[in-house]
ZAMARGU-4260 file (C-alpha; in steps of 0.2 Angstrom, whole numbers, plus 5000, padded with zeros to 4 digits):
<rodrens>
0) 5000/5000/5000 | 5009/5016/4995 | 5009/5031/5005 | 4996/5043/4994 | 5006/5053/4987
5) 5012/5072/4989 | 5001/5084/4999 | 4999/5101/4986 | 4995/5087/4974 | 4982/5077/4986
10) 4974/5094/4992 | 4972/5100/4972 | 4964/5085/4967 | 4953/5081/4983 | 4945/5102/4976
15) 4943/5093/4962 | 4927/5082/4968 | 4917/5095/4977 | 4907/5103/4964 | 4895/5100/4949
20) 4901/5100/4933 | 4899/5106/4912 | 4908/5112/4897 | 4917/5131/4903 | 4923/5141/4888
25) 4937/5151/4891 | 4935/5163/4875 | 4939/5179/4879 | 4945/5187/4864 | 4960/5178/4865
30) 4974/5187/4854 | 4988/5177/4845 | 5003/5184/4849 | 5010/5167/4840 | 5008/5156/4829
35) 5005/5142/4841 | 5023/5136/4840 | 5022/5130/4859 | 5039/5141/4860 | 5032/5159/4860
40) 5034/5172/4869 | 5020/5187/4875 | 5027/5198/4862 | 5019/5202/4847 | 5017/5190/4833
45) 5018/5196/4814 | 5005/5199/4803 | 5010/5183/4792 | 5008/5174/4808 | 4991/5179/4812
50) 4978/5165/4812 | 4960/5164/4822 | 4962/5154/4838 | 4959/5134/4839 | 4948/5131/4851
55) 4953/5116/4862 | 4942/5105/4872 | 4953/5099/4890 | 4945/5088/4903 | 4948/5096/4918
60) 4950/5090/4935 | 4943/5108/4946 | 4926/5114/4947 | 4932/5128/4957 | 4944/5132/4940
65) 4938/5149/4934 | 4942/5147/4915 | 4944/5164/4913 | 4956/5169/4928 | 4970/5182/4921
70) 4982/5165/4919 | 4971/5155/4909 | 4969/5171/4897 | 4986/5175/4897 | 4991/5156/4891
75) 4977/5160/4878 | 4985/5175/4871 | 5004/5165/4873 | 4998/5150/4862 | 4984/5157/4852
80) 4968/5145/4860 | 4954/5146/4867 | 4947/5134/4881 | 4932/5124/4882 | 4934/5114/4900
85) 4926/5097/4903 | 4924/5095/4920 | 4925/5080/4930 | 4914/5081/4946 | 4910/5064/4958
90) 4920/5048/4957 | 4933/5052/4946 | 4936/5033/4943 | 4916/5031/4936 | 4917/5048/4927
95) 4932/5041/4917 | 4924/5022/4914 | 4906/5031/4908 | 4917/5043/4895 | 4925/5028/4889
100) 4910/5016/4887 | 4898/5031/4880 | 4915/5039/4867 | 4909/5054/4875 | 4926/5059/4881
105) 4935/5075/4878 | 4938/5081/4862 | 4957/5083/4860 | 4965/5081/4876 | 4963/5075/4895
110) 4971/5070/4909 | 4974/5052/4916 | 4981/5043/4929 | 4992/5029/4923 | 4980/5014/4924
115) 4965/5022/4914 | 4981/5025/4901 | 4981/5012/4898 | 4962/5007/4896 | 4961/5020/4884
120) 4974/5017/4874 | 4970/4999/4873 | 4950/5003/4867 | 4958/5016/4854 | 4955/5031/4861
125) 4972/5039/4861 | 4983/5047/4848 | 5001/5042/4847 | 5012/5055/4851 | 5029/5049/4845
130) 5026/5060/4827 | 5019/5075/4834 | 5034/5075/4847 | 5047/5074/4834 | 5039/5088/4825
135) 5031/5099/4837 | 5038/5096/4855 | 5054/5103/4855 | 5054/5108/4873 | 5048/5090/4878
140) 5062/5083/4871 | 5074/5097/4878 | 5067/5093/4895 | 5071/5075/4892 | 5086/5074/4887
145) 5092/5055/4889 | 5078/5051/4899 | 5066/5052/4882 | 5064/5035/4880 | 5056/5032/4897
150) 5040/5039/4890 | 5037/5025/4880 | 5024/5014/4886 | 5026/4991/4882 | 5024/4994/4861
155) 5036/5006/4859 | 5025/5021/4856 | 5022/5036/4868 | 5004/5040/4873 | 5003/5051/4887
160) 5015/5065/4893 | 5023/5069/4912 | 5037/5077/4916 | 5056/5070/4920 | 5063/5072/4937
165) 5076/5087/4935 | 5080/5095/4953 | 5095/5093/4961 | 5088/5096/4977 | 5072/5088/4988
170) 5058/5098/4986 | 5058/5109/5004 | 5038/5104/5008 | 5046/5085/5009 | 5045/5077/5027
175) 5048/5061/5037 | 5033/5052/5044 | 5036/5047/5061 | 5030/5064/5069 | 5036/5066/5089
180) 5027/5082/5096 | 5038/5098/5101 | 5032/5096/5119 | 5041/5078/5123 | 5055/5085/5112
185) 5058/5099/5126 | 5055/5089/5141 | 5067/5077/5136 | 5082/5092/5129 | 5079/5089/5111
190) 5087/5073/5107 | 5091/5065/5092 | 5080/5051/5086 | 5084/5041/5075 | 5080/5024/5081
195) 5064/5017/5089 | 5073/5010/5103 | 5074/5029/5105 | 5060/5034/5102 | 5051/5020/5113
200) 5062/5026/5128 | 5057/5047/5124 | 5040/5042/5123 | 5039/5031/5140 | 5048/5045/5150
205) 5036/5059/5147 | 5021/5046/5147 | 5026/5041/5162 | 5026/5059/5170 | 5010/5064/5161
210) 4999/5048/5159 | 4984/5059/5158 | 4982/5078/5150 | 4967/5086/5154 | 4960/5073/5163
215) 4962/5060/5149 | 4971/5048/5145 | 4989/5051/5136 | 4990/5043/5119 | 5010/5039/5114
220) 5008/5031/5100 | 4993/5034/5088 | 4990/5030/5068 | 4973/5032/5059 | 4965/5019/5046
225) 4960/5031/5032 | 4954/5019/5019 | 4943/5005/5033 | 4955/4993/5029 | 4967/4995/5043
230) 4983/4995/5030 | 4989/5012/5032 | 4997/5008/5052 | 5005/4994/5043 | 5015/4995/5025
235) 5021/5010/5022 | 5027/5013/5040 | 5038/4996/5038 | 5044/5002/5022 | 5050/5019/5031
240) 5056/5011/5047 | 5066/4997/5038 | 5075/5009/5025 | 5067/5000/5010 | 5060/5006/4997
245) 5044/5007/4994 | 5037/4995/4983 | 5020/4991/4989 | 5015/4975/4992 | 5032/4967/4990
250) 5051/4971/4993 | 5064/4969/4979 | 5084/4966/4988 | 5099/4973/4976 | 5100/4955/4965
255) 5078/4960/4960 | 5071/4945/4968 | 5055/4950/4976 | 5047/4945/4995 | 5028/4946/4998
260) 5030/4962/5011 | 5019/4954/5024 | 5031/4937/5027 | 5046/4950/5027 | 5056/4950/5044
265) 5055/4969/5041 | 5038/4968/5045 | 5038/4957/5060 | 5053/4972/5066 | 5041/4981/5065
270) 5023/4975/5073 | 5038/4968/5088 | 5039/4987/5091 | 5018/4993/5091 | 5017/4976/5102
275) 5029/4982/5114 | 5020/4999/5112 | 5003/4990/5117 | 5008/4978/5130 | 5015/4993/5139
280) 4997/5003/5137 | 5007/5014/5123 | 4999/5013/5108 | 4983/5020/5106 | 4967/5007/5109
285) 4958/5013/5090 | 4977/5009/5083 | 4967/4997/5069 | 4950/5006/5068 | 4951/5024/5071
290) 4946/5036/5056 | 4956/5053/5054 | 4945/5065/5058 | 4944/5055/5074 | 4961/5055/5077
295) 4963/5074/5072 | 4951/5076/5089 | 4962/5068/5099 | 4978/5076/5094 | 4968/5092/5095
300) 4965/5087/5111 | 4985/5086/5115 | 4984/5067/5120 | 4992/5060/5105 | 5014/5062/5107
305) 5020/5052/5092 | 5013/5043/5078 | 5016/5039/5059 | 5007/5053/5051 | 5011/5055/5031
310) 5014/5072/5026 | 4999/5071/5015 | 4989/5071/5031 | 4994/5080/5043 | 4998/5098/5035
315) 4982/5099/5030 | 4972/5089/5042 | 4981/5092/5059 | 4994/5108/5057 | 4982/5121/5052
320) 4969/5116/5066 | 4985/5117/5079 | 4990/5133/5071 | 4970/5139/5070 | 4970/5138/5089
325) 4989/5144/5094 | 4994/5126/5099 | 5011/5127/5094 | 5019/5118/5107 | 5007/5104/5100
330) 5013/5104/5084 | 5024/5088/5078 | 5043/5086/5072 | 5046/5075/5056 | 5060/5061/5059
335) 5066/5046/5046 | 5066/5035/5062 | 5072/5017/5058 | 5077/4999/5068 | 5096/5003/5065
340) 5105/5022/5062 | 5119/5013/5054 | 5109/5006/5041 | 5106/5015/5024 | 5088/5022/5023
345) 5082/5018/5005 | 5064/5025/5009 | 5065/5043/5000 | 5067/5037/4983 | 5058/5047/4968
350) 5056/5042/4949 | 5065/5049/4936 | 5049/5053/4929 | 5031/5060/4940 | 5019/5049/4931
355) 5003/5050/4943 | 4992/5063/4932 | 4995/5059/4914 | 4990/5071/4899 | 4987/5063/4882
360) 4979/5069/4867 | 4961/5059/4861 | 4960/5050/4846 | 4944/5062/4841 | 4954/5076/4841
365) 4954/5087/4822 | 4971/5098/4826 | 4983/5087/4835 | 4996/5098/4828 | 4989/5115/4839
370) 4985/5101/4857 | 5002/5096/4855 | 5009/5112/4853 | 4998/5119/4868 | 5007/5105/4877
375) 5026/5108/4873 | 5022/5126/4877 | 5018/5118/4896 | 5035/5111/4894 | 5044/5127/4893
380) 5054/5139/4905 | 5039/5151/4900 | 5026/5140/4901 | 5031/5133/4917 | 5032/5150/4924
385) 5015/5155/4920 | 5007/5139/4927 | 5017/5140/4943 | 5022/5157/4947 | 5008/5167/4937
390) 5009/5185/4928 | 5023/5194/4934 | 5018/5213/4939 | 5001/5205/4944 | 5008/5189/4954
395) 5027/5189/4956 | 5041/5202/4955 | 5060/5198/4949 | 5072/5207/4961 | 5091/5202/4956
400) 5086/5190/4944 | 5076/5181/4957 | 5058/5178/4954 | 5047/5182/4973 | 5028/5184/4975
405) 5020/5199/4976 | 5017/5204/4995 | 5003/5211/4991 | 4996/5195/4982 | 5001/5184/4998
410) 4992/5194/5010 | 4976/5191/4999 | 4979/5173/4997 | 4983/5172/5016 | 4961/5180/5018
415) 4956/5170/5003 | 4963/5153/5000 | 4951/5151/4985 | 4959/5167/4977 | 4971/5154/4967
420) 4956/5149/4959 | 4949/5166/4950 | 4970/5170/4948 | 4982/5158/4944 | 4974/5140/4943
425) 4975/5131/4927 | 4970/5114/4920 | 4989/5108/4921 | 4988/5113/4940 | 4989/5097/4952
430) 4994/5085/4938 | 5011/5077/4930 | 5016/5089/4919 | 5022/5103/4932 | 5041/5103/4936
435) 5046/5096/4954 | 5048/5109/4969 | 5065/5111/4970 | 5072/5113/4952 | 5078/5126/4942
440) 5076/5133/4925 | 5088/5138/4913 | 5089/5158/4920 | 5097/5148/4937 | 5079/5153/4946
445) 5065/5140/4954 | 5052/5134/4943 | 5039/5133/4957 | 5036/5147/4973 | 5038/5131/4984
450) 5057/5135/4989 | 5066/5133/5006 | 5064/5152/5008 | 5045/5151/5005 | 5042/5137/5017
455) 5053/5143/5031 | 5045/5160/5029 | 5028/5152/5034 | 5035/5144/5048 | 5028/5151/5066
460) 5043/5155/5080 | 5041/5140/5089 | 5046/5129/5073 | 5059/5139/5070 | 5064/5137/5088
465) 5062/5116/5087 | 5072/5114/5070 | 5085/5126/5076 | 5089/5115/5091 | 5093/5101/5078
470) 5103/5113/5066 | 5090/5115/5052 | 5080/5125/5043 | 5066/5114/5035 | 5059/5097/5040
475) 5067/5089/5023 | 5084/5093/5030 | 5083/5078/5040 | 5078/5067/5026 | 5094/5057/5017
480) 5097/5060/5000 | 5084/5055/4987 | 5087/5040/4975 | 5080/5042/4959 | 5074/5025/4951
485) 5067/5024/4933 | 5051/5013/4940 | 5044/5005/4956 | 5035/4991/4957 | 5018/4996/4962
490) 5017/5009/4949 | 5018/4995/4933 | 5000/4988/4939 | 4993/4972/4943 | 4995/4956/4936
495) 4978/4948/4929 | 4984/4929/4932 | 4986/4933/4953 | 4973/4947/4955 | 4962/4932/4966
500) 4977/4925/4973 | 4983/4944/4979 | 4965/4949/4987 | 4964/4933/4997 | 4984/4937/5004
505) 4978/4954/5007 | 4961/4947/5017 | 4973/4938/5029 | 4986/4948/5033 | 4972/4962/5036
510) 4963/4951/5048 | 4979/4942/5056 | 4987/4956/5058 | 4979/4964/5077 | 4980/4948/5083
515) 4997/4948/5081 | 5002/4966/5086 | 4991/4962/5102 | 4998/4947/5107 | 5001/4947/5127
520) 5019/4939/5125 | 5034/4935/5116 | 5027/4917/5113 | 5011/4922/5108 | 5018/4933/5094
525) 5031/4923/5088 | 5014/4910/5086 | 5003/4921/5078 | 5016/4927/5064 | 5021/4909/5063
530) 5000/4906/5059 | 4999/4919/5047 | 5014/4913/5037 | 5006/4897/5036 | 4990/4905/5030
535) 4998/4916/5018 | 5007/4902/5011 | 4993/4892/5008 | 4984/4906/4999 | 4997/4909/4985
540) 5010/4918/4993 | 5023/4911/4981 | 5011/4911/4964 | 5011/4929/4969 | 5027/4936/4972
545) 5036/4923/4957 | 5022/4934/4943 | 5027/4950/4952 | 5044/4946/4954 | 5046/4943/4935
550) 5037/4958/4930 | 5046/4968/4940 | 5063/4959/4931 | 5057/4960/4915 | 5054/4978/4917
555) 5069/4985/4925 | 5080/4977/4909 | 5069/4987/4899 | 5075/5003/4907 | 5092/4996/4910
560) 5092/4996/4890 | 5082/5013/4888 | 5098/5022/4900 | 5113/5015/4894
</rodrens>
C-alpha cells in the first residue's frame, strides 16, 4: 500500500470532487501573439503569423477552476487557444469508465492517471504522440534529454506525457513520517532520534510523568485507518522504518528477487515494536479502527505524542487546526526514524519521471498539431512559469534575477485561500506535467514558489525554535538524499493471472494482523506470525510474488536498456 502521494498534489485533486460539473469556455477574445509554436513568447506575433484561435476541448479535473482567471487568458494569448473545460465532478474513477463506454470523452486532450492510460489506449482512444513530438515538442524533448525514451509505454509508442525528474535538490515541503510532538521533544532536551529503541524510551519518560492531560488519557503512540481497511498503520510505516523502498505489496533486495512484504522480517521488526508499544498501554486502543477525523480530535486534544502521520495528512488535516488555535507547542517534528542508524535508509526514493496525472491527446481530436503544441508550450521555462508562478507585475516580481511573490498578492491569498482559483489556477495545476519543487530553469531561478525560503517564511517562532535546536532549517533537511529510480514496482499495475490470489493474501494479513500486534507475550507473537505465514502460504504467497517478481525483472532490463 503506497503512501498517497504528495500533499499540494492530494489537496488539488481532493477540490477537484466538490462541485458540479459542464463544458466552461474560456473565449475571451483571446489574441495570438503566436503562431502556436508552443515556443512563443508574449510579444507580438507578425501579421503573416496571424491566424483565428483553435479552440481546444481539455478535461479538467477543478470545478472551482475559473476558466477565465488572468492566467488561463494569458496562456490563451501566449499559444493562440481558446478553452472549452470538461469538467469531471464525483468519482473520478466512474466519470472516466462512463466517457470511455459512452465515446463521450473529451475532444482533444485530457488527463489520466496511469491505469485508465492504459484502458484508453487499449479501446483506441488515444493518439500516438511519437510523430507529433518529433515535429512539434521541441521543449519535451529538451526537457528529456536522455531520459526520452522512458515515455514510452510496452509497444514502443508514447501515449501520454509527464514530466522528467530534473532537481538537484528535495523539494523543501518534503518530510519524514514518524512525527514526535515539540512538547516531549523539550522535556526530554531535544534529542536526536533516529532509532525506535529511542523513540520508545522518549515516549515512556514523558508518558510516564503525564499519563493523563486534561484529565484523559495520554496517547503515545497513535495512527489512523484512512481507507477502513486497517493498512495504512501497517505498510508504508515498515517500508519507512526498515530503510526499503517502497514497493508496495512486495520488497525487491539489490540482486531484483521480490518478497511478499507481509512474510518479510522487516515487517515482524516492525509489529515487535507497536506490540511492545501495546503491552506497555502505549499505543493508542483505535490503533486498527480509528478514522482521521477522529484521530485529528484527539491530537487536537494534546493526547496524542507520536505517531506515523504522512505528510499528505497532517499539513492539511492536523497543522492548520493546531495553528488555527495557537497550539504550537502541540505541533509535531518529522524524523526518518528506523530499527538501526547505521543502516542506509532507502525509503526517500523518487522516479525519474512523476507519472501519477498523465495528459494525452484523444484520438477524436481534428488539430493534433495545435493540442500538441499547447502542450510543449507547458514544457517550457515560460510556460512553466505562468502555470506556477503566474503573471509577473500581477503575481510575482523579479528582484536580482530572482523571481518572489508579490506581498501584496500573499496577503490576499493568506484572507482568501480560493483566490488561486479566479487567479492563477489552470488545468495543468495538480497534475504530472508541472516541474518538481526544487528545480531550476535555465535563468538559474526556481520553477515553482515552493522554495526553502518560502516554506521557512511560513513557519511560526516555535518551529523555528524546534528545527534550530537540531541545526535545520526545514523538515526535509533531516531526510537522506533521494534515489531516483526509473520505476517501482507498484506503479507497473497488477498482474491479471494473481489478482484472486493477491486479494485473498491481502484478506489475511488484514485480519491476522491485530491479533498479532496484540499478542500478550513474546510466545504468543512469535505463534501468531508463525500462523499467518502458514496461512499466507497456503493462499498463494509464492504464485504471487514469482508473477510480480518477473514483472518487475522483465521491466527493470527494459530501462536498463532505455539508460545505457
Amino acid at each position: 500500500m503506497k503512501r498517497k502521494g504528495i500533499a499540494l498534489t492530494v489537496l488539488a485533486l481532493t477540490l477537484g470532487l466538490l462541485a458540479g460539473c459542464g463544458g466552461n469556455d474560456a473565449e475571451n477574445n483571446a489574441q495570438s501573439s503566436a503562431s502556436g509554436t508552443g515556443a512563443a513568447s508574449s510579444g507580438s506575433a507578425s501579421p503573416a503569423a496571424m491566424k483565428e484561435p483553435t479552440k481546444i476541448q481539455i478535461g479538467n479535473l477543478f470545478p472551482n477552476l475559473d476558466a477565465n482567471n488572468p492566467v488561463m487568458q494569458e496562456l490563451s494569448k501566449r499559444t493562440n487557444t481558446t478553452f472549452d473545460l470538461i469538467t469531471v465532478t464525483g468519482d473520478r474513477n466512474q466519470k472516466f469508465d462512463l466517457w470511455l463506454a459512452s465515446g463521450d470523452y473529451p475532444e482533444d486532450t485530457l488527463v489520466l492517471k496511469p491505469d485508465y492510460v492504459e484502458k484508453y489506449r487499449t479501446a483506441g482512444a488515444l493518439m500516438p504522440l511519437d510523430d507529433l513530438i518529433e515535429q512539434y515538442g521541441p521543449n519535451i524533448k529538451e526537457k528529456y534529454g536522455k531520459y526520452f525514451d522512458l515515455l514510452r509505454s510496452s509497444d514502443g509508442h508514447i501515449y501520454s506525457l509527464y514530466v522528467p525528474k530534473l532537481s538537484t535538490e528535495p523539494s523543501p515541503l518534503l518530510q519524514a513520517n514518524f512525527a514526535v510532538r515539540y512538547d516531549v521533544l523539550e522535556d526530554a532536551g531535544y534529542p536526536e532520534i533516529k532509532t525506535f529503541d529511542q523513540l520508545y524510551d522518549l515516549l515512556k519518560a514523558f508518558y510516564e510523568k503525564n499519563p493523563t492531560i486534561d484529565g484523559k488519557e495520554t496517547i503515545p503512540f497513535a495512527g489512523f485507518d484512512y481507507y477502513g481497511n486497517g493498512a495504512d498503520n501497517l505498510s508504508s510505516p515498515t517500508f519507512d522504518a526498515s530503510g526499503l523502498i517502497n514497493q508496495g505489496n512486495f520488497t525487491i533486495d539489490d540482486q531484483n528477487d521480490a518478497q511478499l512484504l507481509y512474510s518479510t522480517e522487516e515487517m515482524k521488526r516492525y509489529y515487535q515494536f507497536l506490540s511492545k508499544l501495546y503491552n506497555t498501554n502505549m499505543l493508542d486502543k483505535e490503533f486498527f479502527t480509528l478514522k482521521s477525523e477522529a484521530l485529528v480530535k484527539k491530537i487536537t486534544e494534546g493526547r496524542v505524542l507520536a505517531g506515523y502521520f504522512p505528510s499528505w495528512w497532517v499539513q492539511p488535516e492536523v497543522e492548520k487546526v493546531l495553528r488555527a488555535a495557537g497550539d504550537y507547542d502541540h505541533l509535531y517534528a518529522y524524523f526518518p526514524i528506523t530499527f538501526d542508524s547505521s543502516a542506509e535508509n532507502k525509503s526517500f526514493t523518487s522516479l525519474m519521471t512523476r507519472s501519477n496525472w498523465n495528459w494525452v491527446i484523444s484520438s477524436k481530436t481534428k488539430h493534433p498539431e495545435e493540442v500538441m503544441k499547447l502542450l510543449d508550450y507547458i514544457f517550457s521555462d515560460e510556460g512553466q512559469i505562468l502555470i506556477n508562478w503566474g503573471i509577473e507585475g500581477r503575481h510575482f516580481e523579479v528582484k536580482d534575477g530572482k523571481r518572489a511573490v508579490l506581498a501584496d498578492f500573499n496577503e490576499k491569498k493568506a484572507v482568501n485561500p480560493d483566490l488561486q482559483w479566479t487567479e492563477t489556477a489552470s488545468p495543468f495545476m495538480g497534475t504530472s506535467i508541472y516541474l518538481d519543487h526544487g528545480t531550476k530553469l535555465a535563468d538559474g531561478d526556481y520553477a515553482t514558489p515552493t522554495t526553502k525560503e518560502s516554506v521557512m517564511s511560513g513557519y511560526d517562532e516555535r518551529t523555528k525554535e524546534v528545527l534550530g535546536k537540531y541545526g535545520k532549517e526545514v523538515w526535509s533537511d533531516f531526510l537522506p538524499e533521494i534515489q531516483l529510480m526509473p520505476a517501482l514496482l507498484y506503479q507497473l499495475g497488477d498482474l491479471e493471472d494473481v489478482r484472486a490470489d493477491m486479494k485473498r493474501l491481502q484478506q489475511v494479513w488484514l485480519k491476522e494482523s491485530p491479533k498479532i500486534i496484540f499478542a500478550k507475550n513474546g510466545q504468543d507473537f512469535d505463534a501468531k506470525w508463525t500462523s499467518m505465514q502458514k496461512s499466507l502460504e497456503k493462499e498463494g504467497a509464492a504464485k504471487a510474488t514469482d508473477a510480480y517478481e518477473q514483472l518487475w525483472k522483465t521491466s527493470i532490463e527494459r530501462y536498463k536498456t532505455i539508460l545505457k
